[in-house]
C-alpha positions as CSV (number, residue, x, y, z in Angstrom):
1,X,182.4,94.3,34.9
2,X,184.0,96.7,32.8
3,X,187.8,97.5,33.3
4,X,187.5,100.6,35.5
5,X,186.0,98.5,38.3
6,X,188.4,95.8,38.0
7,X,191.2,98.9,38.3
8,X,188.8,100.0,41.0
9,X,189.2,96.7,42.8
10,X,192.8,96.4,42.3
11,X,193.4,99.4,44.0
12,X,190.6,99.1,47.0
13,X,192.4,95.6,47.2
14,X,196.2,96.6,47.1
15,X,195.3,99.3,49.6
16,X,193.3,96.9,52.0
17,X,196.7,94.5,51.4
18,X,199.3,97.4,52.6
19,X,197.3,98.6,55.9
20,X,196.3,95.2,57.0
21,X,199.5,93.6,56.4
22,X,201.3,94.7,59.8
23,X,200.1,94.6,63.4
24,X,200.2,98.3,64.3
25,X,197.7,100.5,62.2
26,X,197.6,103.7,61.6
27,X,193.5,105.1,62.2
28,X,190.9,105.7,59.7
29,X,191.7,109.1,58.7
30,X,195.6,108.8,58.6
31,X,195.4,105.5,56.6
32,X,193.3,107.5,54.0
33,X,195.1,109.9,53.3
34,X,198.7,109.1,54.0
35,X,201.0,108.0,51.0
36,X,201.1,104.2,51.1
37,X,197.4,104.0,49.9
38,X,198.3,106.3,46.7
39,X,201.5,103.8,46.6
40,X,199.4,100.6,47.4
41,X,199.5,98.7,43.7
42,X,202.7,99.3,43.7
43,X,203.9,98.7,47.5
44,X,201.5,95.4,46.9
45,X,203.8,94.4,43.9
46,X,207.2,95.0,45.3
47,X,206.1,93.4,48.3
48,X,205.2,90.5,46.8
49,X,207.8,89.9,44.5
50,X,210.5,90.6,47.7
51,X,213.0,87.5,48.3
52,X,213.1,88.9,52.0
53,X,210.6,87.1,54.0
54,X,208.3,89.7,55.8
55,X,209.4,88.8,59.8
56,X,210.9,91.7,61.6
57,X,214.6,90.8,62.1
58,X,216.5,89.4,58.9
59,X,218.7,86.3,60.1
60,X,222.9,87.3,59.7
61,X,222.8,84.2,57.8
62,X,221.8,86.1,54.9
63,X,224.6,88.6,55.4
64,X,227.2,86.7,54.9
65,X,229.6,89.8,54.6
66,X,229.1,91.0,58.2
67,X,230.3,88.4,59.3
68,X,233.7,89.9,59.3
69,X,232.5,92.8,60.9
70,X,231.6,90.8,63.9
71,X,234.5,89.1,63.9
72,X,236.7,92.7,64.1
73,X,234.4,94.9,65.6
74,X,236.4,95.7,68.6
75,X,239.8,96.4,66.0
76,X,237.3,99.0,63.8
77,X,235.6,100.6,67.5
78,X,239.7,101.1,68.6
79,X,240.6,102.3,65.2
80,X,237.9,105.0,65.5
81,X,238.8,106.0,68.8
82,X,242.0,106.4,67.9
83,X,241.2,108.6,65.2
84,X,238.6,110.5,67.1
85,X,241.2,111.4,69.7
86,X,244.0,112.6,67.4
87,X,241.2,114.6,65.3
88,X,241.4,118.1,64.9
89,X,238.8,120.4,64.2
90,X,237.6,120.9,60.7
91,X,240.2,124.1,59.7
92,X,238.1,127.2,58.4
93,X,238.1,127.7,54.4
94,X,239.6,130.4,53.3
95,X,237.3,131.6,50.4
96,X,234.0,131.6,50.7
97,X,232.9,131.2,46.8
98,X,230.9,127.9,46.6
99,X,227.9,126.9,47.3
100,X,229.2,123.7,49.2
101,X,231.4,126.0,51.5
102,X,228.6,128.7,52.0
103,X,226.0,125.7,53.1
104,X,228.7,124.2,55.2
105,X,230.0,127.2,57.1
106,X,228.0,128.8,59.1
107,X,227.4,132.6,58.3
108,X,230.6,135.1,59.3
109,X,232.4,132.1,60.6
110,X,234.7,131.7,57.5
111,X,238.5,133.7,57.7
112,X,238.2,136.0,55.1
């Protein structure tokens, strides 16, 4: 076989790899034409090469830094709350020159 069939096969065989890998599918059509087979070699290698086994819900084990955001949980909710109910609202700018400020103010809302 020459090397555009083995390419050929790579890619027929990534692609088959990405949509059959999961339970729910997409149908014929979609699965043709939607991104992950363009991205299917690569998909395939990253996919492989992952440390994360492929199950739906990681363990916290291998989180060990929320661990101490389930311990104080409740302390960060109250903290929040607390900040929520002091809040006031977001004061007008007063110039309306940059982009930022235009995009975040709506139209003929600023104080000019």
């Amino acid at each position: 076989m020459t090397l555009r069939y083995w390419i050929l096969l790579l890619y027929v065989t990534s692609a088959l790899y990405a949509n059959l890998r999961g339970r729910v599918r997409f149908g014929l059509l979609r699965s043709l034409t939607d991104f992950t087979v363009l991205l299917a070699p690569l998909n395939a290698v990253l996919y492989l090469a992952s440390r994360v086994r492929p199950r739906p819900y990681l363990a916290p084990q291998a989180f060990p830094d929320l661990a101490l955001l389930t311990q104080h949980w409740r302390e960060i909710r109250d903290e929040a709350l607390r900040l929520n109910e002091s809040a006031t609202s977001v004061p007008r700018p007063t110039t309306t020159t940059s982009a930022s400020t235009r995009s975040f103010a709506p139209a003929g809302s600023a104080s000019t």
